[in-house]
C-alpha angles and dihedrals in degrees: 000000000000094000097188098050092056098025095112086052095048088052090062099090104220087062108028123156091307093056091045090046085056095045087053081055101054140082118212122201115214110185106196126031103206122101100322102037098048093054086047086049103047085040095055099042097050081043088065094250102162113221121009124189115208117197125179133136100225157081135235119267131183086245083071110056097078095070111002096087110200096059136093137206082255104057080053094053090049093042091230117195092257082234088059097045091048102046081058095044095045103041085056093061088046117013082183096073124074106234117189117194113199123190107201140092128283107241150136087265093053105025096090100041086052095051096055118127095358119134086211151001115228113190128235094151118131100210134057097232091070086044097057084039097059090035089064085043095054108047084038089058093035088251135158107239105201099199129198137157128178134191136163094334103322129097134165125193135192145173129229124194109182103227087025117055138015117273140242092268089042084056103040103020130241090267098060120155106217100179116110143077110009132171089262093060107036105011142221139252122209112243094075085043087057097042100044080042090054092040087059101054092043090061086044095049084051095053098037086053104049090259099121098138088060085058111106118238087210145105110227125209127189146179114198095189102049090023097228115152127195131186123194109189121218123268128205119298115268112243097210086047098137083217116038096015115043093012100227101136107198107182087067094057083067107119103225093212117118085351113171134181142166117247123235110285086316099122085233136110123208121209134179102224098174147337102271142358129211098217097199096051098051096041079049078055104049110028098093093062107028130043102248131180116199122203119180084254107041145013112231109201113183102206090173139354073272112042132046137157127244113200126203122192096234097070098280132133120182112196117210131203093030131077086178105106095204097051083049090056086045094061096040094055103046091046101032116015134231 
């Protein structure tokens, strides 16, 4: 244990040098790198937790910089995958913790394997599908789920202990409508990004040090801007709860094939077209006709001055300047195929 580094944290006598000897000894899984998730993971691995395991499907924009703490205007410039960018970023602040950066999506085909051997989940993800998602995953696995959401100046955290407290689904009920306000329409400002974030990671820092009667059993809601504060604090579970009740986990009977799906307020569809590109190759095939860009992590295809493709190696292909899922097939499979 590097004693000086965390000197000023061990000093702090609900963690000492036990606590940080147990957080050297954790793996935290944070599913989404935007706003949220880059505050949890810059948080976490400054904290000693020893391996963190970073998760998101992206890559940095400029729209990004204002809030999402770990990028640059360069990694936007580069259109780095935002789990690259920040394994860089962040082992150069603490070359001790083990930091993994996956580019891939979120979904009922990946979650397990990604939660294999974590400790965790915190979430930095920006829609309620991959919440509920990682909610049935969690109390599937016996695993902590450390939620958070932010938009404009709102935010609201919660956490959920599987055998302890209701879940997600228990809170919100399995026909939630999770339409509405997001970062995209109405915007965010920084501030409520960093304090759920840092919510978050406090809940996280209690469980990971032996500290879980200090956790709180409520939801918290909260307003920057006009400073109101609400706290709804935990019933009972439910016991039809299709998640913590009867165990049924729905969201991870998804399929994940051709799965598509429109992204939060984005103006943009994902699809998983396959299981795998060969980047080279396809930029080889469509360069003569569109204008393509190629990074060792993504193909960039501009169709119009509107839409464009974005290709991920992993079978991913995310189409911008259209929310409508059959004009997205469409692209996909004139430029790229099926």
């Amino acid at each position: 244990m590097d004693r000086e580094r965390y000197s000023r944290q061990m000093l702090f006598a609900p963690i000492g040098e036990e606590g940080q000897e147990k957080l050297k000894n954790s793996a935290v899984l944070i599913v989404g790198c935007g706003a949220l998730g880059t505050v949890a993971a810059n948080q976490l691995v400054r904290a000693g937790v020893g391996h963190v395991r970073i998760v998101d499907r992206d890559f940095v924009e400029t729209s990004n910089l204002q809030r999402q703490m770990l990028f640059t205007e360069e990694d936007a410039a580069h259109m780095m995958p935002k789990a690259i960018a920040a394994k860089s970023r962040l082992e150069e602040m603490n070359s001790g913790v083990e930091i993994e950066g996956i580019v891939t999506d979120v979904n009922a085909g990946s979650i397990e394997n990604l939660l294999e051997n974590m400790d965790l989940v915190v979430d930095g993800t920006d829609n309620f599908s991959t919440r509920f998602l990682l909610n049935d995953a969690c109390y599937k696995h016996g695993l902590p789920y450390m939620y958070g959401g932010a938009v404009s100046s709102r935010g609201m955290s919660a956490s959920f202990i599987p055998g302890e407290t209701p879940c997600l689904r228990c809170l919100l009920g399995s026909g939630y409508d999770s339409s509405g306000d997001t970062c995209d329409t109405i915007g965010v400002i920084s501030p409520i990004v960093d304090i759920i974030a840092s919510i978050e990671t406090a809940e996280a820092l209690k469980w990971l040090t032996g500290r879980k009667d200090k956790m709180r059993r409520s939801l918290l809601q909260m307003d920057v801007w006009s400073f109101q504060t609400q706290e709804i604090t935990f019933k009972s579970p439910r016991p039809d709860c299709l998640t913590c009740g009867t165990k049924e986990y729905p969201d991870l009977q998804q399929a994940r094939a051709d799965e598509a799906v429109s992204m939060c307020g984005r103006d943009s569809v994902q699809i998983h077209s396959r299981t795998s590109f060969d980047l080279n190759q396809l930029a080889e095939q469509l360069q003569a006709v569109l204008n393509v860009e190629v990074t060792p992590f993504l193909l960039r295809v501009e169709i119009s001055s509107d839409e464009r493709l974005v290709v991920f190696s992993d079978g991913r292909v995310l189409v911008q300047g259209t929310d409508d899922i059959s004009r997205a097939k469409t692209l996909v499979a004139r430029y790229i195929g099926s």
